[in-house]
NUMARDREN-11097 format. One record per residue (C-alpha): x, y, z; residue number from 0; residue in one letter. Coordinates in steps of 0.02 Angstrom, whole numbers, always signed. Example, Ala and Ser with C-alpha at 12.3 -4.5 7.8 and 13.67 -1.06 7.14 Angstrom:
2
- +615 / -225 / +390 / 0 / a
- +684 / -53 / +357 / 1 / s
# end
This chain:
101
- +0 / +0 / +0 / 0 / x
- +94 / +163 / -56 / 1 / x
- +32 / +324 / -5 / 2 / x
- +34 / +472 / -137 / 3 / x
- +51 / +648 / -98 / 4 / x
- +18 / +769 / -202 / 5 / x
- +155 / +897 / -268 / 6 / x
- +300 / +793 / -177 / 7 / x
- +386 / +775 / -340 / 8 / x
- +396 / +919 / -364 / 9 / x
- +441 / +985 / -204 / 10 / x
- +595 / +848 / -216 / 11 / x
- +660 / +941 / -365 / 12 / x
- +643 / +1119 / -314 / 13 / x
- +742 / +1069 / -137 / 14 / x
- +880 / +975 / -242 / 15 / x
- +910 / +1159 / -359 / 16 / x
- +906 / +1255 / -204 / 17 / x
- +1039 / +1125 / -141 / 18 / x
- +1136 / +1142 / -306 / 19 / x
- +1150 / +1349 / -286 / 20 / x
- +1167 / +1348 / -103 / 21 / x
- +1339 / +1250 / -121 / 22 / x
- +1393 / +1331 / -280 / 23 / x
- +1370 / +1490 / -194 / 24 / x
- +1486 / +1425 / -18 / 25 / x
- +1602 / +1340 / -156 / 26 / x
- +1643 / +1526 / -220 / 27 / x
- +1646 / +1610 / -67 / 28 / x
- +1755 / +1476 / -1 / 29 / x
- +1881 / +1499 / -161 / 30 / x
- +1894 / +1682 / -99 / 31 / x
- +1921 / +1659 / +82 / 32 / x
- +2104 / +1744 / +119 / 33 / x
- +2104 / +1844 / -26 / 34 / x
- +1999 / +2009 / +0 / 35 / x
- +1953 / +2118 / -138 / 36 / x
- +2153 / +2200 / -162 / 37 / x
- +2089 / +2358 / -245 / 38 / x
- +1955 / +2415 / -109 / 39 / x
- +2083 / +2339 / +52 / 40 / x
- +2204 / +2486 / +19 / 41 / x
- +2086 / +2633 / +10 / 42 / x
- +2027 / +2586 / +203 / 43 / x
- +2207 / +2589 / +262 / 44 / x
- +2244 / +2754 / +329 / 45 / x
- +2436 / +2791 / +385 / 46 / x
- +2480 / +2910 / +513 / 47 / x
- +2603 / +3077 / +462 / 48 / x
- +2748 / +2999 / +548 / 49 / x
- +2720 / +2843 / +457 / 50 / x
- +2734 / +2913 / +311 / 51 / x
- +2913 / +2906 / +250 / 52 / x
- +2901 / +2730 / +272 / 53 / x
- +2767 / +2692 / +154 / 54 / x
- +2831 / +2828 / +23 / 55 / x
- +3028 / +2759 / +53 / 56 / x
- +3047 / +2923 / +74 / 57 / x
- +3174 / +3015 / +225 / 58 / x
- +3079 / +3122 / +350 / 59 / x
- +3168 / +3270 / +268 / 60 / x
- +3107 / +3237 / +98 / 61 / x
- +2919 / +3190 / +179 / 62 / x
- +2912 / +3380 / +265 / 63 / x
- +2973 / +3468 / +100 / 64 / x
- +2839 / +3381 / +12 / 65 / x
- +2703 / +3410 / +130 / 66 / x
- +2764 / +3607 / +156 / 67 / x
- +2762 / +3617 / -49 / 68 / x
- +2621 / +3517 / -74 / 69 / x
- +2471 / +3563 / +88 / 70 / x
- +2337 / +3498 / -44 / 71 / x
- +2392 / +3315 / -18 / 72 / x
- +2252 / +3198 / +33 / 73 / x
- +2221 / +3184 / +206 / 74 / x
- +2099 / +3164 / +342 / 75 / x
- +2105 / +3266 / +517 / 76 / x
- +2025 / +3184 / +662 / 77 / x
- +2051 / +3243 / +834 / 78 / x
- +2222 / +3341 / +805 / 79 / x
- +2296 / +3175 / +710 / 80 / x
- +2327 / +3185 / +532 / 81 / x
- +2289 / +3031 / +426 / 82 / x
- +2347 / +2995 / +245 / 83 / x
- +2241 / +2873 / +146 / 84 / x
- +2381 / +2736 / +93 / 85 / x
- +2310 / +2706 / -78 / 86 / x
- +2263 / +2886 / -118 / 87 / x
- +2428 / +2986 / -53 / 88 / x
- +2513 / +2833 / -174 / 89 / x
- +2430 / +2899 / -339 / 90 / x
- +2441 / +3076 / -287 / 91 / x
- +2639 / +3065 / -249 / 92 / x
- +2633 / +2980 / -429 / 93 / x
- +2552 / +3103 / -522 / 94 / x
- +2657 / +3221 / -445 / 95 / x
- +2822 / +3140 / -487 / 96 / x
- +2742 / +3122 / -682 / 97 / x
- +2685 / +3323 / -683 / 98 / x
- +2869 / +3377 / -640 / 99 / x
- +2968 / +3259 / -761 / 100 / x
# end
């Protein structure tokens, strides 16, 4: 004696796709995992003024005379502390080296 229930087919099916996309979605974000998104990870570090001629290779000489020629740099204020944003003051320093070549 076998007991039928209507629609249980096709329930069956519609559980095995959701299955199918649930692990091919955790299979990508598992091939991701250690490996943030390397454009958008630089922008949100933010290096302190003293810091700075350590990312830029340059001496702390050379970092004043830039920031005393150059007081439009990017940078962020917050209480007293200045803040350059890594990614940003990179391009700018660039574009600066191109201009005066």
């Amino acid at each position: 004696m076998e007991v039928e229930i209507p629609g249980l087919g096709t329930g069956l099916i519609l559980l095995a796709v959701g299955l199918a996309f649930v692990g091919y979605f955790i299979g990508k974000g598992l091939q991701n995992i250690g490996e943030p998104d390397k454009d958008n990870y630089n922008y949100n570090l933010f290096i302190k003024e003293n810091d700075l001629e350590f990312y830029s290779n340059l001496n702390k000489k050379e970092v004043q005379e830039l920031l005393n020629k150059y007081p439009d740099a990017p940078k962020i204020e917050l209480n007293g502390t200045t803040y350059y944003p890594y990614k940003q003051f990179l391009e700018w320093l660039s574009s600066i080296e191109a201009n005066e070549k």
